[in-house]
C-alpha positions in Angstrom: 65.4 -91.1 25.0 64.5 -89.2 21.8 67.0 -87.6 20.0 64.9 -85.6 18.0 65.1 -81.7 18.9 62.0 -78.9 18.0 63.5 -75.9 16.7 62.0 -72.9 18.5 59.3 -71.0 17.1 60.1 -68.3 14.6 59.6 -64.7 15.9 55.9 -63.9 14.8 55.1 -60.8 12.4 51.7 -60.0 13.7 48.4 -60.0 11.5 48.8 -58.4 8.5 48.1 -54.6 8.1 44.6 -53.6 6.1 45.5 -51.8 2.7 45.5 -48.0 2.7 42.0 -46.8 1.8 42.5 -45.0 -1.5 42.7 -41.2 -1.6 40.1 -39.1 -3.3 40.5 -37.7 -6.6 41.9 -34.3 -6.3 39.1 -32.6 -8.5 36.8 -33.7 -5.6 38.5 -32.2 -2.9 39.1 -29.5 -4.8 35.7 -28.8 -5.3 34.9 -29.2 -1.9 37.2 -26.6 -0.9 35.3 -24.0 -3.0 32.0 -24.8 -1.9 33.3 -24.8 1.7 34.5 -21.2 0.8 31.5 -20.3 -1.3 29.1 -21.0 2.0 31.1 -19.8 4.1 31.4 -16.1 1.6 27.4 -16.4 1.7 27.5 -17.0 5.4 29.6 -13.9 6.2 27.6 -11.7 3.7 24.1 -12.1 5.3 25.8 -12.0 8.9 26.7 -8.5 7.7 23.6 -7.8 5.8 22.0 -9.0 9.4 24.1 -6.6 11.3 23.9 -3.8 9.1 19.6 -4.2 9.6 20.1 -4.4 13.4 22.1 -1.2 13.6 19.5 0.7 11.1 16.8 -0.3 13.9 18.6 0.1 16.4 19.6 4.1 15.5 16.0 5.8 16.3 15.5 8.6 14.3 14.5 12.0 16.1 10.3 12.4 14.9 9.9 15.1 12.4 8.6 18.2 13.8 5.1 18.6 12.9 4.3 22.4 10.9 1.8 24.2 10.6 0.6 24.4 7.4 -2.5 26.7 6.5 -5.2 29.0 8.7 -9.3 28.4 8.7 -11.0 31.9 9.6 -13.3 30.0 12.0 -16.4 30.8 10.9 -18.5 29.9 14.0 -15.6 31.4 16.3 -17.1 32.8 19.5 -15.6 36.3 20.1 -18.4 38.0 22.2 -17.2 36.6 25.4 -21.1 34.6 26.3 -19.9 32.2 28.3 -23.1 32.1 30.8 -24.1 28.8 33.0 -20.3 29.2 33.8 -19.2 31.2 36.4 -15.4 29.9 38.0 -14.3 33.1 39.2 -15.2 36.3 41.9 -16.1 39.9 40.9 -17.4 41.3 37.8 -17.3 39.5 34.6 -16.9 41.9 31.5 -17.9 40.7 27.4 -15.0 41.4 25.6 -14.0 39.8 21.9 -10.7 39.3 20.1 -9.7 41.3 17.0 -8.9 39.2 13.6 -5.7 41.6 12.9 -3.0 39.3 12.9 -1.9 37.4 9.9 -0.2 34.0 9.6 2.7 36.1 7.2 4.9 35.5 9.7 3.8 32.7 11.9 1.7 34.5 14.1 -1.8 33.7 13.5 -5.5 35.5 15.0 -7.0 34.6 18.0 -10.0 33.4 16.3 -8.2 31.8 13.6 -8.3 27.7 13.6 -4.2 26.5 12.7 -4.3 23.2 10.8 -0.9 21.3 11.1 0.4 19.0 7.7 -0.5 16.3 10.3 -4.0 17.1 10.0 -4.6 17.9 13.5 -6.3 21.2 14.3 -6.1 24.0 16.6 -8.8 26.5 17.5 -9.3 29.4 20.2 -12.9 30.7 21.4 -14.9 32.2 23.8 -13.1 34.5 25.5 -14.4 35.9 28.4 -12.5 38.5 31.4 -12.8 37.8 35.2 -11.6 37.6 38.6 -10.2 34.3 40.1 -11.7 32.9 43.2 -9.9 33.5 47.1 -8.9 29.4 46.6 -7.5 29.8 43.0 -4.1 29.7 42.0 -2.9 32.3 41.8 -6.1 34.2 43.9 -8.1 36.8 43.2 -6.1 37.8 40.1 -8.0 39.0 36.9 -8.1 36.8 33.7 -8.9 35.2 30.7 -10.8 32.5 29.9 -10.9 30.6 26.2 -11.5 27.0 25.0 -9.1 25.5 23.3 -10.3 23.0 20.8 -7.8 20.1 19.6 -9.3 18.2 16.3 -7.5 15.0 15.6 -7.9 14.6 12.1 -4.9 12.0 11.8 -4.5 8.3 11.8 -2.7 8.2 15.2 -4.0 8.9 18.8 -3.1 12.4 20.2 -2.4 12.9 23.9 -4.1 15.5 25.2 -1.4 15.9 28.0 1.3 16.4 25.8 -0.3 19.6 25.1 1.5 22.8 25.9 0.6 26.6 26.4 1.7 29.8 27.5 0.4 33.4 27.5 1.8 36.7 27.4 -0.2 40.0 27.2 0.9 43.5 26.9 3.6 45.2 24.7 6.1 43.9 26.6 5.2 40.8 26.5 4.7 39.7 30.4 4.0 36.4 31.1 0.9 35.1 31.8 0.3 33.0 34.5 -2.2 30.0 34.2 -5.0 30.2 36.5 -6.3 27.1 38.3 -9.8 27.6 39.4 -12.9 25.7 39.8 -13.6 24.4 36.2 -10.2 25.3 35.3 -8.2 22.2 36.0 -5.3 22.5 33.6 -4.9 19.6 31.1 -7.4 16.6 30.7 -5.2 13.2 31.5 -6.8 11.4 28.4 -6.3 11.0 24.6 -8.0 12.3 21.0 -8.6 9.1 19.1 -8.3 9.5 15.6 -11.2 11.4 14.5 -12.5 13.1 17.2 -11.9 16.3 18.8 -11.7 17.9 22.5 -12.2 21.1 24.3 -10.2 22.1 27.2 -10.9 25.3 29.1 -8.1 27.9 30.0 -7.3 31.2 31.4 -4.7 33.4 31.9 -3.7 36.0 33.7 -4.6 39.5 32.0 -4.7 42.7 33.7 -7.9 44.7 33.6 -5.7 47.2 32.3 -4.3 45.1 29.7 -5.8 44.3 26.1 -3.1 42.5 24.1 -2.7 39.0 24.6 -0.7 36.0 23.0 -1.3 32.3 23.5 0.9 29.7 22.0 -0.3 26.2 21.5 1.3 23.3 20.8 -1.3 20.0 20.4 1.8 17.6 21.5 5.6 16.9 21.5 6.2 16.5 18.2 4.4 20.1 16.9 5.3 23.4 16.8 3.6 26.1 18.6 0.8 28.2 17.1 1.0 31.6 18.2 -2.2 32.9 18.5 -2.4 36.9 19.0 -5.1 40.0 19.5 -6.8 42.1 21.3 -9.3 41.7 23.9 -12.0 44.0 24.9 -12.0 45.5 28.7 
């Protein structure tokens, strides 16, 4: 039998613990800190400048309205009403001619005058010509007159001819005259004046036999203001 006694382990410490890893300099981190602020300065002034853009888009302005700025005396005007090889309405047809009297003064040009807008786009009234509307017209059987109007695109963009308005009056007291819608006379063309090239459109409005004064204002699109076209035409 052994006398000889193990003492019992000692109580173990575990592995020993890895050294700290050493800190950074503080100039580093220090810089870091103000290039982490400089970006993120940078970052926030183009997100504004970015947002600021998007908004200017974004607001659409309203288009300038387009002026007239001068009158043409149409020099090849057609004011003695020959408008033969057409005949859209019933009854008798009469030659009649607009008077040159009016003045674009104040805005209210000539019948036979030819209105340039600053946009270069040009407006021009001719051949007018009295008669009678047909039984299938509308309105019927009501007496008229009938002019071409003649849109010139002179500018860079495409002008739609449907955009075009224009409304008649006659007499001193300024009745409204009714657009007539006849054979030949179907109201405005569904197409478009390319840049450069021009179109005719034939109208008529209602005018009394008794009547002489008329007014016509025409506006080539939207964006324009109305010409106001005014004289006399012969019974």
């Amino acid at each position: 039998m052994s006398h000889d006694i193990t003492p019992p382990p000692m109580p173990g410490f575990g592995p020993p613990m890895p050294p700290q890893p050493p800190k950074p300099p503080s100039g580093n981190r220090t810089n870091l800190i103000i290039v982490g602020c400089a970006v993120a300065v940078v970052a926030s002034v183009i997100g504004t400048g970015i947002v600021v853009t998007n908004d200017g888009d974004a607001s659409a302005s309203p288009a300038p309205t387009v002026t007239v700025t001068k009158t043409v005396a149409a020099q090849d005007a057609d004011t003695t009403g020959d408008d033969s090889g057409d005949d859209s309405g019933e009854g008798t047809e009469e030659s009649s001619d607009a008077s040159d009297t009016a003045t674009d003064d104040d805005g209210v040009f000539a019948l036979d005058d030819e209105v340039i807008y600053d946009s270069d786009v040009e407006v021009a009234l001719s051949g007018f010509k009295r008669g009678v509307s047909s039984d299938y017209a509308v309105p019927e059987s009501t007496p008229y007159v009938k002019f071409n109007i003649k849109i010139t695109n002179g500018s860079d963009a495409t002008v739609d001819a449907n955009e075009m308005t224009v409304n008649c009056a006659y007499g001193d007291q300024g009745k409204e005259g009714e657009a007539i819608y006849d054979d030949g006379l179907n109201g405005l063309p569904d197409t478009r004046i390319l840049a450069g090239r021009s179109l005719t459109v034939p109208w008529a409005c209602e005018l009394p036999k008794s009547e002489t004064f008329l007014q016509v204002e025409v506006s080539p699109d939207y964006d324009s203001e109305e010409a106001i076209f005014t004289g006399d035409v012969k019974k």
